[in-house]
C-alpha positions in Angstrom: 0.0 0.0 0.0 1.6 3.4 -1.0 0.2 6.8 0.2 0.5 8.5 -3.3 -2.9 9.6 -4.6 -3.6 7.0 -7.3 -6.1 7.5 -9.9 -9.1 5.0 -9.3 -9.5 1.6 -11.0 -11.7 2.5 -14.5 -14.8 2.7 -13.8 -15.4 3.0 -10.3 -16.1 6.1 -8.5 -13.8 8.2 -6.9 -13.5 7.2 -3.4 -15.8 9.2 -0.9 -16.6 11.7 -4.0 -19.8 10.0 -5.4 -20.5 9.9 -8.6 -17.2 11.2 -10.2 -16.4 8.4 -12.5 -12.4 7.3 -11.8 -9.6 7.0 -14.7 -6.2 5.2 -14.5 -5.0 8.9 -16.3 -4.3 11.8 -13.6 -5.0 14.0 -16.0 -9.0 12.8 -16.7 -9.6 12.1 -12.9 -8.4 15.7 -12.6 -10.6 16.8 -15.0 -13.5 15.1 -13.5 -12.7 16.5 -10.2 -12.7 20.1 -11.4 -15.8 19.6 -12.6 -16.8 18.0 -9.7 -15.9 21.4 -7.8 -17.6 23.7 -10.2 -20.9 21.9 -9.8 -21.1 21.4 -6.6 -20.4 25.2 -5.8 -23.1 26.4 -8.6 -25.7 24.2 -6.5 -24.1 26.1 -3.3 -24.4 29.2 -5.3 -27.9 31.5 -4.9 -30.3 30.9 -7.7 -29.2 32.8 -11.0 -25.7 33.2 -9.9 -22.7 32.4 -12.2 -20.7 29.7 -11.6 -17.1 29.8 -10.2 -14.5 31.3 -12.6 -17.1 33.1 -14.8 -17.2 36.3 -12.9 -16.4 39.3 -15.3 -12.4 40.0 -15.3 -11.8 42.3 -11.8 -15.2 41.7 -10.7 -15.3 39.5 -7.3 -18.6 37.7 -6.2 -19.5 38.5 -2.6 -17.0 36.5 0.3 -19.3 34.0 1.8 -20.7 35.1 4.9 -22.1 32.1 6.5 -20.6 31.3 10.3 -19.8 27.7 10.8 -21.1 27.3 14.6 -25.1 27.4 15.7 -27.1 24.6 14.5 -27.1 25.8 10.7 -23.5 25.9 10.7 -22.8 22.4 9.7 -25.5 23.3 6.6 -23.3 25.6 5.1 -20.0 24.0 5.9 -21.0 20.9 3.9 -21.0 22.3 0.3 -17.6 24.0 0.8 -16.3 20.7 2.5 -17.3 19.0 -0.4 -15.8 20.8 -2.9 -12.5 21.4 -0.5 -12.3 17.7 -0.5 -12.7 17.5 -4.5 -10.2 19.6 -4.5 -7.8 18.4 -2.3 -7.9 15.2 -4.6 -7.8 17.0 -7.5 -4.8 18.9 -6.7 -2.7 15.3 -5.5 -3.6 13.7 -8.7 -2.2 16.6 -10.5 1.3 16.3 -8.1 1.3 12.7 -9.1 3.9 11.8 -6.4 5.5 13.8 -2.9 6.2 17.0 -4.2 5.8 18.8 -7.2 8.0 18.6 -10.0 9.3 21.9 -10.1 12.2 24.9 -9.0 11.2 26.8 -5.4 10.9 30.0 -8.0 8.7 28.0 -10.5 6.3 27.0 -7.9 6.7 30.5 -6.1 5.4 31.9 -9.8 2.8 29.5 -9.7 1.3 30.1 -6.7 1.2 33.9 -7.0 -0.2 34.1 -10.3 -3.5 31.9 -8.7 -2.8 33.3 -5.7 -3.7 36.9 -7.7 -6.6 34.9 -9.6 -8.6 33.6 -6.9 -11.5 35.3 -6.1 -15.1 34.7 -5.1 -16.6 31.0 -4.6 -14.1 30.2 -6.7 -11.7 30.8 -4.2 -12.1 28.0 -2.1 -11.4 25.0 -4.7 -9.0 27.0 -6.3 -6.7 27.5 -3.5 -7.1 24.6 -1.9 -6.5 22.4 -5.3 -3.0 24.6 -5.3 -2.1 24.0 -1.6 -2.7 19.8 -2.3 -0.6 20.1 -5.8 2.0 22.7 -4.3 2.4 20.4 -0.5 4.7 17.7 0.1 2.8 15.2 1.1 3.6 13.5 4.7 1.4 10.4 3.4 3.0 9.1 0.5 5.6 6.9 1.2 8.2 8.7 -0.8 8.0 11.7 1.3 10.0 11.3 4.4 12.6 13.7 5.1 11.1 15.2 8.5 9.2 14.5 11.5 6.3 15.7 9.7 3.4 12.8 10.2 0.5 12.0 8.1 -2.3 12.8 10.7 -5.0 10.2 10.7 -8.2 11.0 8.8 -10.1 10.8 12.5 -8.1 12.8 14.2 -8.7 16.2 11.2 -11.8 15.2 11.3 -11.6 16.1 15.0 -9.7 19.0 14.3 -12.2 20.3 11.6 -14.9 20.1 14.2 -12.8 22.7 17.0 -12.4 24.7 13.8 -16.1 25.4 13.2 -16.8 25.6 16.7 -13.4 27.5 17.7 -13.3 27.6 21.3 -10.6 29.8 23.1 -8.6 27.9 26.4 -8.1 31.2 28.1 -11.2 31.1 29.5 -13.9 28.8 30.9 -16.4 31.0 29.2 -14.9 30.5 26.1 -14.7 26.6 26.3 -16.7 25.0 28.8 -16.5 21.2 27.8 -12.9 21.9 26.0 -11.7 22.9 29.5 -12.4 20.0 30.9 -11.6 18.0 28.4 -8.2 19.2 28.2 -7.6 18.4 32.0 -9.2 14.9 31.7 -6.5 14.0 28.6 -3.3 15.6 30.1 -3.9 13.2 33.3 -3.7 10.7 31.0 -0.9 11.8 29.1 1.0 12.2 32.6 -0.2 8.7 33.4 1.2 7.5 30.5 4.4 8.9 31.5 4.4 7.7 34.7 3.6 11.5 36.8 1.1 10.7 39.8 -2.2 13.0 40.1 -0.1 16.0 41.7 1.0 16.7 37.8 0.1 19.0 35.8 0.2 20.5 32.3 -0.7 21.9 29.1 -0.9 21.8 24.9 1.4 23.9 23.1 2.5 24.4 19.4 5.0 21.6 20.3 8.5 21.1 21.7 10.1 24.5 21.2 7.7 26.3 23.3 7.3 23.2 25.8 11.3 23.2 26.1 11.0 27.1 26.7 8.3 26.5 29.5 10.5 23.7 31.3 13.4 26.2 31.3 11.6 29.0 32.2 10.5 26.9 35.6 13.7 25.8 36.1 15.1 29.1 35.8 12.6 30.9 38.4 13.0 27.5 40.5 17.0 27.0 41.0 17.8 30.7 40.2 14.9 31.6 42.4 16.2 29.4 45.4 20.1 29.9 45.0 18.7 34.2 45.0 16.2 34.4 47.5 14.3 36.2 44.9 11.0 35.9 43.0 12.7 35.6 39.4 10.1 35.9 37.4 9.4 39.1 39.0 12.1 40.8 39.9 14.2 39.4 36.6 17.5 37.0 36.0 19.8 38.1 38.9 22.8 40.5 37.6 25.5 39.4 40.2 25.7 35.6 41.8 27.2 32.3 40.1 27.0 32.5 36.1 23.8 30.3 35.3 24.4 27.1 33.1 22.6 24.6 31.3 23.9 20.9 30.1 22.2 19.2 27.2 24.0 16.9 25.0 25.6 18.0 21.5 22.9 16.8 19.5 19.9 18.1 21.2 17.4 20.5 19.8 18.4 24.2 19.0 15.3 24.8 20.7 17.2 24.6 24.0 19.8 27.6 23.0 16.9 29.6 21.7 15.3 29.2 25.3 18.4 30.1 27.2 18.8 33.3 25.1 14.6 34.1 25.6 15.2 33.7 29.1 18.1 36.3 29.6 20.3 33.1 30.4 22.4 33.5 27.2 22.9 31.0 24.6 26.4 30.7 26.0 24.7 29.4 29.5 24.2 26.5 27.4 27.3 23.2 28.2 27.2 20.7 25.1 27.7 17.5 26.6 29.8 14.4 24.7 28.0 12.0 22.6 28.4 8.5 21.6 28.2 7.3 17.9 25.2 6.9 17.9 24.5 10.8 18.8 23.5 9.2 22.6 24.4 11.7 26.1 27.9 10.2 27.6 26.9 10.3 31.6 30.1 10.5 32.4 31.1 13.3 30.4 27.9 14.8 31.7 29.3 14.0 35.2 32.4 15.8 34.2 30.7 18.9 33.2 28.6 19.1 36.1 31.7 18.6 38.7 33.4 21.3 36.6 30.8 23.7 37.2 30.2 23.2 40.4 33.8 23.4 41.1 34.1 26.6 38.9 31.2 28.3 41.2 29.0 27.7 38.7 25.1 27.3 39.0 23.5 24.2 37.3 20.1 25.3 36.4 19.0 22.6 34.2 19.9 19.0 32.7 17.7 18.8 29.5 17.8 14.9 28.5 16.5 14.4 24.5 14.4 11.2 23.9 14.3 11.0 20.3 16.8 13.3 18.5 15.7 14.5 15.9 18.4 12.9 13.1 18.7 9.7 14.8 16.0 9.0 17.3 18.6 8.4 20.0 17.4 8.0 23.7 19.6 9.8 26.3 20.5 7.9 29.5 17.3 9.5 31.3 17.8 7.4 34.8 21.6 8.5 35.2 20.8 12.3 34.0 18.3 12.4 36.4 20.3 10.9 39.5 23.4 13.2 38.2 20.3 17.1 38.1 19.1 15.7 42.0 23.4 15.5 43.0 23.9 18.8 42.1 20.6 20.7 42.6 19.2 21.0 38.8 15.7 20.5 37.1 15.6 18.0 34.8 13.7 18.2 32.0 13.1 16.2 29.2 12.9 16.7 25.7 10.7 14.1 24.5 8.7 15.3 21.4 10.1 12.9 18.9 10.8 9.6 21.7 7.7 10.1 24.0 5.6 8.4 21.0 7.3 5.1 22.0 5.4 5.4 25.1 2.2 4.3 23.0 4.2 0.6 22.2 5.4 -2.1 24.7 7.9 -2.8 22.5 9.3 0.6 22.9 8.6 1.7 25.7 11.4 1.2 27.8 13.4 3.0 25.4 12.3 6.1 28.2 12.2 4.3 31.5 13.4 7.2 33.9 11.2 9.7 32.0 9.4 9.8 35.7 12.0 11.0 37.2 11.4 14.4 34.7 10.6 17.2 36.5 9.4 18.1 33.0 8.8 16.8 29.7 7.9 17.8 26.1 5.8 15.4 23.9 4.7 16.3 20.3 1.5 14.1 19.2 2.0 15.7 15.5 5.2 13.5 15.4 4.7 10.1 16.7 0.8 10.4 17.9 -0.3 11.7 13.7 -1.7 14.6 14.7 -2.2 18.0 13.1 0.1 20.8 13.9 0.0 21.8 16.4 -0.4 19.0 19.3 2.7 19.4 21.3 2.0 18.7 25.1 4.5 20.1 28.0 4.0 18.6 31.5 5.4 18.9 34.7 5.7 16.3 37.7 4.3 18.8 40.4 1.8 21.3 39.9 3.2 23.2 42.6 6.1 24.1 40.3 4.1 26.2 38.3 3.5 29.1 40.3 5.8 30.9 38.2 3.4 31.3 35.3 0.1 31.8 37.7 -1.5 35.1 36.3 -4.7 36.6 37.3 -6.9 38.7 34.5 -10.2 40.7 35.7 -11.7 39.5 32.4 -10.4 36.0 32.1 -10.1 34.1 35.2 -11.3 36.4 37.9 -11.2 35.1 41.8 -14.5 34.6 42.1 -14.8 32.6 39.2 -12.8 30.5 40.2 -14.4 30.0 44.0 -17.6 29.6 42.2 -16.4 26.4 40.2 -15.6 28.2 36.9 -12.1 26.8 36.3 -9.2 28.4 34.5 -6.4 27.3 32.3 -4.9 30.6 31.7 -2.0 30.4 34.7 -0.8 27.0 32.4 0.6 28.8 29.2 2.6 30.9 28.0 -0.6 32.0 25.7 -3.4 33.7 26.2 -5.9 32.8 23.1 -5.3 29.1 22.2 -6.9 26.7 20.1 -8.1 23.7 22.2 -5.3 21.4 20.0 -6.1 19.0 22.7 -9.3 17.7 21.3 -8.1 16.0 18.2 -5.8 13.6 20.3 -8.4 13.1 22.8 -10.5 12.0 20.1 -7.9 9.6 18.8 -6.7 8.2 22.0 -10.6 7.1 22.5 -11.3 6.0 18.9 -7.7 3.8 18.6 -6.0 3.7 22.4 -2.9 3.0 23.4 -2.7 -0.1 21.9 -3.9 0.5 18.4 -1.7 3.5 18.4 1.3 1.6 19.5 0.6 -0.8 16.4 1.1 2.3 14.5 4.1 3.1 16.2 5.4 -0.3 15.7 4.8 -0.2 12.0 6.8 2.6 11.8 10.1 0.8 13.6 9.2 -2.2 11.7 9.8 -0.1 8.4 13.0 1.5 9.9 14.5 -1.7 10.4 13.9 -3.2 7.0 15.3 0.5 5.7 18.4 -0.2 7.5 19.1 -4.0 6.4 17.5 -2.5 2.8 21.0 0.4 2.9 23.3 -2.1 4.1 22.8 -4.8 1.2 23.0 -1.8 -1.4 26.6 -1.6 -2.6 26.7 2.3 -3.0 24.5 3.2 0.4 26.0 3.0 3.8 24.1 3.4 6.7 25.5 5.4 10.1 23.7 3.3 12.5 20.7 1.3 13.4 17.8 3.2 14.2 16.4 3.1 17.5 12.4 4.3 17.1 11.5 5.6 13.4 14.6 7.4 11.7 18.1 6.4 10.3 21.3 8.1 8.7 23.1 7.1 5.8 24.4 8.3 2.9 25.1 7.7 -1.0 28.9 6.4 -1.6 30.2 7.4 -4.9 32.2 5.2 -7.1 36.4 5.6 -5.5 35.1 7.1 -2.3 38.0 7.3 -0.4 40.8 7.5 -3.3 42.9 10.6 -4.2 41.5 13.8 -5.4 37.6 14.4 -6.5 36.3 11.2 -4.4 37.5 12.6 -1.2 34.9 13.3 1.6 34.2 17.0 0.3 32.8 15.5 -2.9 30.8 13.0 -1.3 29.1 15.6 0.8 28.6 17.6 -2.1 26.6 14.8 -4.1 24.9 14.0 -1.4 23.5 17.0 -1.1 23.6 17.5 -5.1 21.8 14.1 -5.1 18.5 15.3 -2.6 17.8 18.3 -4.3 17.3 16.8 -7.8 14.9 14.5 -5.9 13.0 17.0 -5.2 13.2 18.8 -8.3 12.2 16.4 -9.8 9.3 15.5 -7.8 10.9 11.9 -6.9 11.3 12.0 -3.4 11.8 14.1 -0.2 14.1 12.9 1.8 16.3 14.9 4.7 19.8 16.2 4.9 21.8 16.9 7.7 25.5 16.9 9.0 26.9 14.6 11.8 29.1 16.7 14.7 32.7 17.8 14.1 34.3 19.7 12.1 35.2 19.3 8.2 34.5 17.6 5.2 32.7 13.9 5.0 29.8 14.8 7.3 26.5 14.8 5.3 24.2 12.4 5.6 20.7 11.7 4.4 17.8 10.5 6.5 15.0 9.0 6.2 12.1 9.4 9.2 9.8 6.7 8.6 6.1 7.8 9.9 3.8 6.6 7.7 2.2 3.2 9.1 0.6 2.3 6.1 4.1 2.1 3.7 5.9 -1.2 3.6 9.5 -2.2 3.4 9.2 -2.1 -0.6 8.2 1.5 -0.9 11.6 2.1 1.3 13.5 0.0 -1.1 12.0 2.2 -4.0 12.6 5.5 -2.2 16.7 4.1 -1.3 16.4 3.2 -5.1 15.5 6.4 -6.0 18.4 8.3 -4.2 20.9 5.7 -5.9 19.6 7.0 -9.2 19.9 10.4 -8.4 23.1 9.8 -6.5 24.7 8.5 -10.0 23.4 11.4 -11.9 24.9 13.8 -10.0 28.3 11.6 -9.8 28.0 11.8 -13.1 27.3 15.5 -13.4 30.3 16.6 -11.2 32.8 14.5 -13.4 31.4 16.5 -16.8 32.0 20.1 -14.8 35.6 18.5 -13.3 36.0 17.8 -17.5 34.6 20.9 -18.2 36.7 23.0 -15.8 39.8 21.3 -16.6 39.5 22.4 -20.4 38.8 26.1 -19.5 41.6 26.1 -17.0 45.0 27.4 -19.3 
């Protein structure tokens, strides 16, 4: 089973569009599709009023100005959902495969020039048939550069419905059942992690702003206690030990950005050592920590990463956390990729220790396939939020709250925000943990077989065996290793030659990054493997795939070393 839109079998009707008759061609299954779209929003359309696209050049029809909420909103969201839907379909069957065939300034071009024709009814199919053709598309099998999932149809579905409905968390006026709902499924999110009922938590857009929020407590807690001040009040103390964080080399740039939002300084951040396999050394941690300590140096935070982002690594979360207790630090962890592999007994263990967290980022648009945004930051004690408790006259007033009317506002960083929270609730109840974890296990599954497919391929050599969904590796050209153009600086320029015709092609989207160190010889490729429904034969096809293009470009460096060598006098 690929995810790649496919046209249907000849025929038969376009699945969940009735009546549009399928064709093997993408070409005639878009062309039933647009006309699918233009009839469905001339019956949407008043009586007598022209059809989409047939307005008079520079004349507009009216913006549709029917609300979505009340009991006849669902009435007039169901001719636009229609027609979004046709459209949607129409616009992957015109990609034809993960990402459109074209240059970043050909599509740019293309999208402004329907960008400037949209207008009216029209606008809706139109635009949306561009974002479907224009999108690389998380669900086809060839697409997997990114820990960007392919959310489950249930779960937009879910998110469609908060959309019409649009209820604010800031308030329990503004989202009566979505307030409690939220509480109810972050109790069982800290369940799953193993956080008694003193926890507490919230949604966010994902791990950058849930790593901010665990140093921001850790920051107002250690700073706060080594100052005898109210931090968060009276601001990062000017005088006093120099403040440092530890995290290990190849966690999340998210943690610098915090430490420089929280007037800590990206420099407060210590890079720990790493193993091969991109996993926290404790004993260089242990080494940094005594070195700070003996410098007169605060330790304000040990930030753990379960899941790195290039090679799913697990950090050693049970010695971290005995080594942030020893010297007086928070320990947080940075779970968005990893804390999916709670959802799997196979996995699972991969985070014992994770309880010992006195907070932790998870990301259900990664390893939960979710919609952005559905990233969920919790801590272990609710009493260590006090930092971010905020009273507003208009929001959550005192008497509100001693009347029953309960308040999320003193949880986030935000004040309006989208209750994200419903969509995994939603999915957690429709699948649970175990049919989730099936998903999750699919996904290692199909890592695995990528690995064992790299290392059988004689020009693909793989870094190291993944741990949850995502592996390194790179293309080899012909004499790797020999004198002159086959040196390490050429194969990190083919490789990264190699994924850009993939995409330029429309072929593939695969991801590119470079290992630590310094110099030449450090690019790899990756693959992040998140679509349950692929197999291991779509992975061989998309490893095949970079071979090609890998050759190509070999082959395309040795006619410029030709070409340059018969300019040169």
């Amino acid at each position: 089973m690929t995810g790649r839109v496919r046209a249907a079998e000849a025929g038969s009707p376009a699945p969940g569009v009735p009546g549009v008759p399928g064709a093997r061609d993408g070409g005639g299954r878009a062309e039933a599709l647009r006309a699918l779209v233009d009839g469905l929003l001339a019956s949407a359309s008043p009586a007598g009023a022209e059809p989409p696209g047939s307005e008079p050049p520079g004349v507009a029809s009216p913006p549709g100005t029917a609300l979505s909420g009340s009991v006849e909103g669902p009435g007039a969201l169901e001719p636009l959902l229609r027609a979004a839907l046709a459209a949607l379909e129409e616009g992957a069957a015109r990609r034809g495969g993960p990402v459109p065939a074209l240059e970043p300034g050909e599509l740019a071009a293309r999208v402004a020039g329907e960008y400037a024709a949209a207008r009216g009814e029209g606008a809706l199919p139109r635009l949306t048939s561009l974002l479907a053709y224009g999108s690389a598309d998380p669900a086809d099998p060839l697409c997997a550069a990114h820990l960007h999932c392919p959310p489950l149809a249930v779960a937009v579905a879910a998110d469609l419905a908060v959309s019409a409905l649009n209820p604010s968390q800031d308030s329990w006026d503004q989202a009566p059942a979505a307030t409690t709902l939220e509480t109810l499924l972050l109790a069982e999110l800290a369940g799953m992690v193993g956080y008694g009922e003193e926890a507490a938590g919230v949604l966010t857009s994902g791990g950058t702003e849930s790593n901010l929020m665990g140093l921001m407590l850790a920051r107002d807690r250690v700073m706060g206690r080594a100052s005898g001040r109210q931090v968060e009040l009276e601001g990062v103390p000017r005088t006093g030990p120099r403040p440092r964080v530890f995290t290990s080399a190849a966690a999340h740039f998210s943690v610098q950005r915090a430490a420089a939002l929280l007037g800590l300084g990206e420099d407060a951040v210590v890079p720990v050592g790493i193993d091969h396999a991109q996993r926290m050394d404790p004993g260089a941690l242990a080494g940094a920590l005594r070195r700070c300590a003996g410098a007169g140096e605060l330790p304000v935070a040990v930030v753990a990463t379960a899941g790195t982002t290039d090679t799913g690594t697990v950090d050693p979360l049970p010695e971290c956390a005995r080594l942030a207790a020893e010297y007086g630090a928070w320990f947080h962890v940075d779970a968005a990729y990893g804390g999916g592999a709670l959802l799997s007994d196979r996995l699972a263990p991969l985070l014992d220790g994770v309880e010992l967290a006195d907070s932790v980022s998870l990301d259900w648009h990664k390893l939960g396939w979710q919609p952005v945004a559905a990233g969920v930051f919790l801590v272990r004690r609710a009493q260590t939020y006090a930092s971010l408790a905020r009273r507003a006259a208009y929001l959550n007033p005192r008497d509100d709250e001693e009347a029953g009317y309960p308040s999320l506002l003193g949880l986030s960083l935000r004040t309006t925000r989208r209750a994200d929270g419903f969509s995994i609730a939603v999915t957690l109840r429709a699948l649970g943990r175990e049919g989730l974890g099936r998903l999750v296990d699919a996904c290692h599954d199909l890592a695995l077989a990528g690995a064992e497919a790299v290392r059988a391929h004689p020009r693909l050599e793989l870094h190291a065996d993944p741990v949850l969904t995502a592996f390194l590796f790179r293309y080899v050209p012909r004499g790797h290793g020999g004198p002159g153009r086959s040196g390490p600086g050429r194969a990190d320029r083919i490789n990264a030659a190699l994924r850009r015709r993939l995409l330029r092609e429309g072929r593939a989207v695969v991801g590119r990054t470079e290992l630590p160190g310094e110099g030449p010889g450090r690019v790899r490729l990756k693959l992040t493997l998140l679509n349950p429904h692929a197999t291991p034969s779509d992975v061989e096809r998309l490893l095949e795939a970079v071979a090609e293009a890998g050759l190509a470009e070999e082959r395309a460096d040795e006619r410029a070393g030709e070409q340059a060598g018969e300019e040169s006098p």
